[in-house]
Every structure is written in C-alpha cells, then in structure tokens.
N, C-alpha and C positions, 0 to 999 in steps of 0.2 A: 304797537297798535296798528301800524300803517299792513305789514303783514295780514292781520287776523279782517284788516277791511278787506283784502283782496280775498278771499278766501270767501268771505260775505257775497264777493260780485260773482266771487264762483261759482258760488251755490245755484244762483239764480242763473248763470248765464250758462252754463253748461248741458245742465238739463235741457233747455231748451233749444241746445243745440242738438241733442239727441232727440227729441220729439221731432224737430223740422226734418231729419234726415227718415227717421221711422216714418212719417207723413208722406217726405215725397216717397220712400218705398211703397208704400203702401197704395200709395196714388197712381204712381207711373214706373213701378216695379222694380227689379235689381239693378244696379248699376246706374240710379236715376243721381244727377247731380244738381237737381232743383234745391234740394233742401243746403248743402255748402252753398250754392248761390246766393241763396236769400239769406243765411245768416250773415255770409259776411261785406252783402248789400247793408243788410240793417243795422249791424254790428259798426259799418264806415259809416253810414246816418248817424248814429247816436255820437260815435266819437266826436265826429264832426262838429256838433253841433255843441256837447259838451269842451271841447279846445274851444271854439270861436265864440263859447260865452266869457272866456276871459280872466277875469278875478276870481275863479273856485278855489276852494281851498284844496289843500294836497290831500285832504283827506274825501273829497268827493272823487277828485283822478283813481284817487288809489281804490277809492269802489266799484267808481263805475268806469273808468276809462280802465284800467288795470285788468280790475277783475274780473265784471260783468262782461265787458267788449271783450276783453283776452279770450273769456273763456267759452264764447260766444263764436266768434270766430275764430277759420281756421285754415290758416296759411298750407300747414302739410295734407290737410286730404284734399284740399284744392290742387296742390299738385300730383298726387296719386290719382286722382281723378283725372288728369288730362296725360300722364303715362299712360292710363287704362285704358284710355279714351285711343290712342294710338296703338298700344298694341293691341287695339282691338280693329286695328285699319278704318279706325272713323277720323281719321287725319281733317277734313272740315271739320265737321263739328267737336275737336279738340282744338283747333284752333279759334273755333266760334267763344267756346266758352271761353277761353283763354283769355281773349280779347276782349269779351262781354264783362269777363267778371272784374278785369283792370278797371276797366272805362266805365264800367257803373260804379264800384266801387270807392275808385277817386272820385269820380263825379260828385255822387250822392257826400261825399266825404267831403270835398268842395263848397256843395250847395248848403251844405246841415253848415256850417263853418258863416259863411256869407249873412245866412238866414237871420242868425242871432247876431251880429257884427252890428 
C-alpha cells in the first residue's frame, strides 16, 4: 500500500515539475533555471510544513512527503544546472543560485516546519 501512495504523489508531483521547467523555458528561454528553483522552493515549503505538523500518519509522508515533494523536486538537475552554469563561465551566477537555492530552500523548509509547530 505504502508503495502505490508514492506513486499517487508522483503522479501529481512530477508533472508539475515538468510544466514549471517548460514555463520558465518558455518565459526566459534555454537554459533558464527558474522553474528547478521554484519547485524545489515549494517542494521544501510543503515538506516543511508537512514534518512540523507532527502526528500524520505514514501513509500521508508516503504521499505527500514521498511522492508528491520526491517527485516534485529535484536534487540532480539542480546540480547539472550549476555545472552548466560553469561551464558556461557564468561562475557568479552559478554560484548565486547555488547559494540562493540552499538558503531558500532550507529556509522556506524551516519556516513551513515552525509555522504549523
């Protein structure tokens, strides 16, 4: 059962991790890393917020912490995005995001955690 939930959060989280990345292409062209930012800005929101309500059962983690946020965000093209970002001699702003996406990321992952505390 725990399995076919994450699978569920897939469903819903993955897509939408492909729409935000087509979005920002779409928006701010090839090689735009707005849309990994945001998903896994909101992706560390939600977890966040889901951990630091506490008593959920295993079977909400396994949907929505699991699945939904797993499949939602995404650790490897975050960092293919900041090799690209280098070899492409944008050494600031590979370092910006780098920086940006820790520190919002834990943040917001923080604050969602706190919020429901």
């Amino acid at each position: 059962m725990t399995a076919l939930l994450v699978v569920l959060g897939a469903v819903i989280g993955a897509p939408l991790r492909l729409l935000a990345d087509r979005l920002a292409t779409a928006r701010r062209g090839p090689g735009s890393v707005l849309g990994t930012l945001t998903v896994n800005v909101v992706g560390s929101a939600v977890l966040g917020v889901l951990l630091g309500a506490g008593d959920l059962s295993p079977a909400v983690i396994a949907l929505v912490g699991t699945g939904f946020c797993g499949s939602l965000t995404t650790f490897s093209t975050f960092g293919a995005d900041v090799v690209r970002l280098v070899e492409e001699r944008a050494v600031l702003r590979a370092a910006g995001y780098l920086a940006g996406s820790v520190l919002l990321s834990v943040g917001v992952a923080a604050l969602g955690w706190v919020a429901v505390r």
